[in-house]
Every structure is written in C-alpha cells, then in structure tokens.
C-alpha positions in Angstrom: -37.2 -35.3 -61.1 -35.3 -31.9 -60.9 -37.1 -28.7 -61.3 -35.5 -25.5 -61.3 -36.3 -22.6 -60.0 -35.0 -18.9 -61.2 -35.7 -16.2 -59.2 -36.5 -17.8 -56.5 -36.2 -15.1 -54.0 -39.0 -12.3 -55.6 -42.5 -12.3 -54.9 -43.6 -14.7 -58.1 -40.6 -16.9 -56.8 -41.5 -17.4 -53.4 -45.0 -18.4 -54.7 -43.8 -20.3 -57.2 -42.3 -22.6 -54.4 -45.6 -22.6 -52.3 -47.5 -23.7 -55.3 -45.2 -26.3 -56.0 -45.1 -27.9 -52.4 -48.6 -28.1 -53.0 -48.9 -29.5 -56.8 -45.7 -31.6 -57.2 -44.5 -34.6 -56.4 -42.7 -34.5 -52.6 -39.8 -36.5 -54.2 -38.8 -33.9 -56.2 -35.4 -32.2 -56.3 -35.3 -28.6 -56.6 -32.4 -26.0 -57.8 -33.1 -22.0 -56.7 -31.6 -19.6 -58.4 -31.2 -15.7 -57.9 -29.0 -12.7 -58.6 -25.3 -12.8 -57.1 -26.4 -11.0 -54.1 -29.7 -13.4 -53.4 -26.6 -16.1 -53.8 -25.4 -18.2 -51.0 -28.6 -17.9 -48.6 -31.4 -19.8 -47.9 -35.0 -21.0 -48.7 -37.0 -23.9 -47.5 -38.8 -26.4 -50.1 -40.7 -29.2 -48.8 -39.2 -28.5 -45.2 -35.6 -28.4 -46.8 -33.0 -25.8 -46.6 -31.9 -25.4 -49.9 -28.8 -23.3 -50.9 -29.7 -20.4 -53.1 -27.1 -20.3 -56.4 -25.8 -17.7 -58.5 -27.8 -17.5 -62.0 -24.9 -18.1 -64.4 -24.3 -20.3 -67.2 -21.7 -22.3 -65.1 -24.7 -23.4 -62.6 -26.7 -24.4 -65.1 -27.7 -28.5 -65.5 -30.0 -30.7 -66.8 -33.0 -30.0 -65.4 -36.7 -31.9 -66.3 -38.2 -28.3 -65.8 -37.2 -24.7 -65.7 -39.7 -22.4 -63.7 -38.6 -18.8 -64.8 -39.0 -15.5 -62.7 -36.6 -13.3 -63.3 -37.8 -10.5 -65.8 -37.6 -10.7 -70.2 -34.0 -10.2 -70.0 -32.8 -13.0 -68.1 -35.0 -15.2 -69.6 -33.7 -13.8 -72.9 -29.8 -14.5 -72.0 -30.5 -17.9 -69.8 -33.3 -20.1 -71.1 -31.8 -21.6 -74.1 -29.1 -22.9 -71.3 -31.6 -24.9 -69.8 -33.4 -25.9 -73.0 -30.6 -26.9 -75.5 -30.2 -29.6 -72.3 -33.6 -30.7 -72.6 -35.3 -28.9 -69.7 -38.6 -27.5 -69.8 -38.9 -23.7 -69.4 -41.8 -22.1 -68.0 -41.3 -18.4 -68.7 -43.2 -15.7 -66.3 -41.7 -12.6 -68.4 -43.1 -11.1 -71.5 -40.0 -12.0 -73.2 -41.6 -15.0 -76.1 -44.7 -14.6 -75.8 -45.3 -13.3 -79.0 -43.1 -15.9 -81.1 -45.1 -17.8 -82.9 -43.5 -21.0 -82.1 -43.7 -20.5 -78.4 -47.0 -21.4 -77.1 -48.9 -18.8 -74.4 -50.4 -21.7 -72.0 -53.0 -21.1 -69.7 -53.9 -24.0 -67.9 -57.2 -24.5 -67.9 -57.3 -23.4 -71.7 -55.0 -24.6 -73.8 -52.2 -26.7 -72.1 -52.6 -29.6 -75.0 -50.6 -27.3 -77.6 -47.8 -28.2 -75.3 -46.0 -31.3 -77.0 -43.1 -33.0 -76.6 -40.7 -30.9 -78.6 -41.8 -27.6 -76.6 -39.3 -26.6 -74.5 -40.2 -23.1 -74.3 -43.4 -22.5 -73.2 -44.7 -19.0 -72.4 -46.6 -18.1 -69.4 -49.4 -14.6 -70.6 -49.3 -11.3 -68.4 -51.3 -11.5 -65.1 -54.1 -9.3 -65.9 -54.9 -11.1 -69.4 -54.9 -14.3 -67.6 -57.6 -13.3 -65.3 -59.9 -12.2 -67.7 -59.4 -15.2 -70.5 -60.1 -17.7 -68.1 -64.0 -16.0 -67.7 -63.9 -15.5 -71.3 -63.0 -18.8 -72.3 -66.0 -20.7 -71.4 -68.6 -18.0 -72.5 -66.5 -17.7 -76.3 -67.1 -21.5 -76.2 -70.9 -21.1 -75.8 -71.8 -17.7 -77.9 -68.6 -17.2 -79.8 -67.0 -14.1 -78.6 -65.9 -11.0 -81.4 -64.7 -7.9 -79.5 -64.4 -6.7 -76.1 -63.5 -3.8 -74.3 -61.6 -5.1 -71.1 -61.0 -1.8 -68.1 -58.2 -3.1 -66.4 -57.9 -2.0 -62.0 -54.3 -3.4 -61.8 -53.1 -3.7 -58.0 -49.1 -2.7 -57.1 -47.9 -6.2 -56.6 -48.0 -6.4 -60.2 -45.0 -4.2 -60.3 -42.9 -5.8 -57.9 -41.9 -5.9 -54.0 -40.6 -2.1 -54.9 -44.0 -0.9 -55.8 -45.4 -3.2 -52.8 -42.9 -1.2 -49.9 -43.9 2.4 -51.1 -47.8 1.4 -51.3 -47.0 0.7 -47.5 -44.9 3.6 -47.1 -47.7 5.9 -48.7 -50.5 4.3 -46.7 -48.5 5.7 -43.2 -48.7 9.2 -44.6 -51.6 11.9 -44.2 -53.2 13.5 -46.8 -50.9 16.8 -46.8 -47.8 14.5 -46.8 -49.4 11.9 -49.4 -50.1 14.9 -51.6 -46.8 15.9 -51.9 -44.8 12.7 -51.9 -42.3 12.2 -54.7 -40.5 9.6 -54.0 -42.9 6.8 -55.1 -42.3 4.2 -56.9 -45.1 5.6 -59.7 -44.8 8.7 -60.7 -47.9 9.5 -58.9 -48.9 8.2 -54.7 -50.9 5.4 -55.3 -52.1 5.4 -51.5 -55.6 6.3 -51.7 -55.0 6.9 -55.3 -55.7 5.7 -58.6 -53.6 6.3 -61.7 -54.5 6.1 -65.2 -51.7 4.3 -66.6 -50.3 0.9 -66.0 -47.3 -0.1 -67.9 -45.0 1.9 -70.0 -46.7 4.4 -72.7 -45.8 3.3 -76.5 -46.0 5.1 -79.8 -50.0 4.8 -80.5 -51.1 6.3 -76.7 -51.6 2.9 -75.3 -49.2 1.0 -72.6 -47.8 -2.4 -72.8 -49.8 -3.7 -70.5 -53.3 -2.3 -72.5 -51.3 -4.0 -75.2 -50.5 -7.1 -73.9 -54.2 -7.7 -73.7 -55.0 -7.1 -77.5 -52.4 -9.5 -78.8 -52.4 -12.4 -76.2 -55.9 -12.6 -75.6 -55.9 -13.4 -79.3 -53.3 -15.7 -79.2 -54.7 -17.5 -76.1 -57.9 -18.3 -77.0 -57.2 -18.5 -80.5 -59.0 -15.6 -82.1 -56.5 -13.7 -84.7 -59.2 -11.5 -85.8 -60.6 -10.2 -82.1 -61.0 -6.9 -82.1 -59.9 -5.4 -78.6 -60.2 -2.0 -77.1 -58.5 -1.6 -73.7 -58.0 0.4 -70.7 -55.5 0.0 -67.6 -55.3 1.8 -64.4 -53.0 0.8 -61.4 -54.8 1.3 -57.9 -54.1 0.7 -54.8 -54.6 -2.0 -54.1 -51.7 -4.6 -52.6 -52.8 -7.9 -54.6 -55.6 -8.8 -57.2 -56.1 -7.4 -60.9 -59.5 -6.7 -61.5 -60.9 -6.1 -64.9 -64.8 -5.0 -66.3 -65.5 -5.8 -69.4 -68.2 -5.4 -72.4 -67.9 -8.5 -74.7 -69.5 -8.7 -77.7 -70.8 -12.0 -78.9 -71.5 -13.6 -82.7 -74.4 -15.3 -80.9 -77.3 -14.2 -78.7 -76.7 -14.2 -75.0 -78.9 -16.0 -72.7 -77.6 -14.4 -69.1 -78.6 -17.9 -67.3 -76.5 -19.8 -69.6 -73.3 -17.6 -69.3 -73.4 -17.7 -65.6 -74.1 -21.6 -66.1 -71.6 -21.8 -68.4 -69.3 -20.1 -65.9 -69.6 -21.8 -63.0 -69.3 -24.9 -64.8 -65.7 -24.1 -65.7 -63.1 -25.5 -63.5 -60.8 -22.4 -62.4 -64.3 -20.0 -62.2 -66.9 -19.3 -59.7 -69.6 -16.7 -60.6 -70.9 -15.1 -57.4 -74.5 -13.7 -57.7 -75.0 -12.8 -53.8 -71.8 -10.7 -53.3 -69.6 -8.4 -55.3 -66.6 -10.2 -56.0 -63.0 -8.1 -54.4 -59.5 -8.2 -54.8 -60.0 -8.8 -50.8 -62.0 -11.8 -52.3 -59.8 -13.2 -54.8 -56.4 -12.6 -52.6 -54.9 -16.1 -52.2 -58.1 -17.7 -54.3 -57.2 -20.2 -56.7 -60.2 -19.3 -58.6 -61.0 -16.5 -61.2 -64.2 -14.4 -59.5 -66.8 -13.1 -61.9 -69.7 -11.3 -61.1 -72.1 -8.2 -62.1 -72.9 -10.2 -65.5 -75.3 -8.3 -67.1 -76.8 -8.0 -70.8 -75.5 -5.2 -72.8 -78.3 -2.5 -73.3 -77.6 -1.2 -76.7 -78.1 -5.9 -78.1 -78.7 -8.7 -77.1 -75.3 -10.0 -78.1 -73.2 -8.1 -75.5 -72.6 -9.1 -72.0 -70.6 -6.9 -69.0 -69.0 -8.4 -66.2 -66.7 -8.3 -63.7 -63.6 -10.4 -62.7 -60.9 -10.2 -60.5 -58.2 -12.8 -59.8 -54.7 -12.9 -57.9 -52.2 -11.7 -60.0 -49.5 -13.2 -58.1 -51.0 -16.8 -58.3 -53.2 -17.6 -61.4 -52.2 -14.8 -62.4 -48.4 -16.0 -62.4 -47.2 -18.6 -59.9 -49.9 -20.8 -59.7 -50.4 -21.1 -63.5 -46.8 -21.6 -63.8 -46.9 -24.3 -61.7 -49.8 -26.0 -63.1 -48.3 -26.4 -66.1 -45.3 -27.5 -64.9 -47.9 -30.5 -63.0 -49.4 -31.3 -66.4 -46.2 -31.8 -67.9 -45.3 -34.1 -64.8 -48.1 -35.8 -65.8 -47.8 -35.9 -69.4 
C-alpha cells in the first residue's frame, strides 16, 4: 500500500504522520510531499528516513491514498493528479467541501457515504468537527432543529505563524503587549481575546462562523438547520472550544443526553470537572460538559465541548478515514 502524504512538513502534516504510525498498517509505503524549499530534507515514518519531494505534477504517482495538507489552492491545482490515477484524496482544506458530489466525512458519523467511486473526499473545518461529533448522538435521540454554537478558537488553528507570535507575545509585558503590531492578528492575542476568527464576508459574519452553518448541515444531514454562530480566536496554543444552545424537536431528558453522550465512541461527558483545551490537548476524544436544560423549554439543552483542533479536529480524522478505507 502507498499513501501519500502533501504537506508533510506543517503542523497538520507532522500529525498526520504520528496518527498514521499509529492507525496504519506498518507495511505501508509512504510518499511526503512539501513546497520546493521543504524539498530535499527529511522526516521519519515508522523509524524511516524518508526524502521529502517537491509537490509538482512530475512527482506525482499512483498512490492507494492521498492525505492532503497543503491549503484550498493546492488541493485545487493538485488533487485531480492523484485521483484521475485512482488514488484516494483526503482533503484538510476548505477547498470541496461544499460540492455536492464530494462527501464531508467525519469519522465517527458518516464515513459509509464513502463508496468506491469516491475519490475525493472532504475532510469539515476543525471547529465544526468538534462540536458535530457531541451533536450527533444527542440529534439521534431528540432530533436536533437549531443551534447557536460560540466558537473559543485557539491560534494553532491558523498555522505555525500564528503559533510563533502567540509565543512571542506571551514574553512581552503588558506595556509592550499593548502596543505590539507586529502580530500575526491584527490584534495581541497574548492574554487576549479577539472577536473575530476567519476572514469577514459580505453579511458581517467570517468564514469560519460560516463554515459552521453550512457543514454542520451537510454533516449531519440537516438541509433545513437553522444556525446562528459566533467565533472568537483566544489565546490559547491548541484546542477549539465551542458553547452551544441546541434546540431540539423533542423533549430533553438531561440523563439521557449525557447517556447518550457517553455512549458515543469519540465522546466522553465529564460531570466532575470542567472540560479545558489543557484537557482535550492531545485527546483523541471530543470533551463535553456543563450540559444543562435551556430555561426558557424543555426542548433546549447548553453545553460545552472542546476538542484538539489539530487531531480530530484535522489529522486524526484524516487519518481515520484513511483506516476505514484500508479497511474497506
């Protein structure tokens, strides 16, 4: 078996190999791939030294899988190399997930509407993830109609960029923080919390309060879900955390949700402590807690989750899907 791996070098990359030492077969032989200055060093894969290639069109093989890391436009100019030879693509960036014909796979939910004829499968944004995963099961139980998801989105999210000047920032005192510029927000995010994540669009909302309305419908299969979202970046090195007030077309029983949570693989609902991105930082799991019945009806619930955005949250869902088509 030959997996590939494109953009092997960046923080989803590196993780994306970790996860698959862990979840693939040992036999396999894997291909990285970066930008022409990544090109010509070195990573190790299963305790092999493997030479790091250009990404260009005259690299390209067959492949049985394409794990893709590399941001919408690469994807965009390189996947249909690897699929018009019959590889698998597993695509990180936000680049298909939207086409209607591409399905947004989170493992755990709905990794059967992968068949044998889809070569392009999307993977959803990290935040999104999180969240459907605690919302699948309880939709499942009391049939879920609107939600208003508040989204805490830590810096890794952005990029090993946004990572160094969160660790630049946190060296600075407050004077110096104040007046820093050269961030990589447009704000510190030391100490700080900004009100935007993502890139501001026509109707007021960011693409990332955006990619929540229309995946999450597409994910769990809800075209008429009504969402309202928020997004903040804090900081915060690793793990998306996100509140949210679900409404329900059923009662809620709080017992049963939490039952119905913990019962879910890929969920644990802690009752005893208050569920961190310290917490869910290298956690395979999605953490929930602070569920709670809405006060205004008995057919809304609040909670809490927070996941790591750089493993089910990218990486490790990536790579579970990639195990399930192994498997397949």
């Amino acid at each position: 078996m030959k997996i590939a791996i494109v953009g092997a070098t960046g923080l989803v990359g590196r993780n994306i190999i970790k996860q698959c030492e862990r979840l693939l077969p040992q036999d396999a032989e894997f291909h990285l791939f970066a930008s022409s200055k990544s090109a010509g060093g070195k990573l190790t894969v299963n305790n092999e030294d493997l030479v790091i290639k250009e990404l260009n069109s005259e690299n390209i093989e067959k492949y049985d899988i394409a794990l893709f890391s590399a941001g919408g436009e690469r994807s965009k100019t390189f996947a249909e190399n690897f699929t018009s030879q019959g590889s698998y693509v597993i695509d990180n960036s936000s680049a298909f997930r939207l086409h209607e014909e591409v399905p947004l796979v989170v493992y755990g939910i709905n990794q059967n509407e992968i068949t044998s004829t889809t070569k392009l499968i999307a993977n959803p944004n990290c935040t999104t993830m999180g969240l459907v995963m605690a919302l699948k099961p309880l939709h499942d139980k009391f049939n879920l109609v609107s939600m208003t998801p508040v989204a805490y989105q830590a810096v890794s999210g952005s990029g090993s960029e946004a990572v160094s000047s969160l660790k630049k920032e946190e060296s600075l005192d407050a004077k110096s923080l104040a007046e820093y510029k050269d961030g990589y927000y447009t704000r510190p995010i030391a100490r700080n919390v900004i009100p935007l994540a993502g890139n501001l669009l026509d109707n007021g909302y960011s693409d990332e309060e955006m990619k929540f309305v229309h995946e999450s419908k597409k994910i769990l299969g809800i075209p008429e879900l009504v969402v309202e979202p928020s997004n903040a970046r804090v900081g915060v090195l690793t793990g998306h955390g996100v509140f949210c007030s679900a409404v329900f077309e059923n009662e809620i029983n709080t017992d049963e949700a939490i039952q119905e949570l913990n019962n879910f693989e890929g969920v644990q609902y802690w009752s005893e402590t208050l569920a961190t991105p310290l917490d869910a930082e290298n956690k395979y799991d999605v953490l929930v807690s602070r569920l709670r019945m809405g006060l205004s009806s008995s057919k809304i619930i609040n909670f809490w989750c927070v996941s790591d955005n750089l493993l089910k949250g990218a990486a490790l869902n990536a790579v579970q899907i990639a195990k399930h088509l192994v498997q397949k």
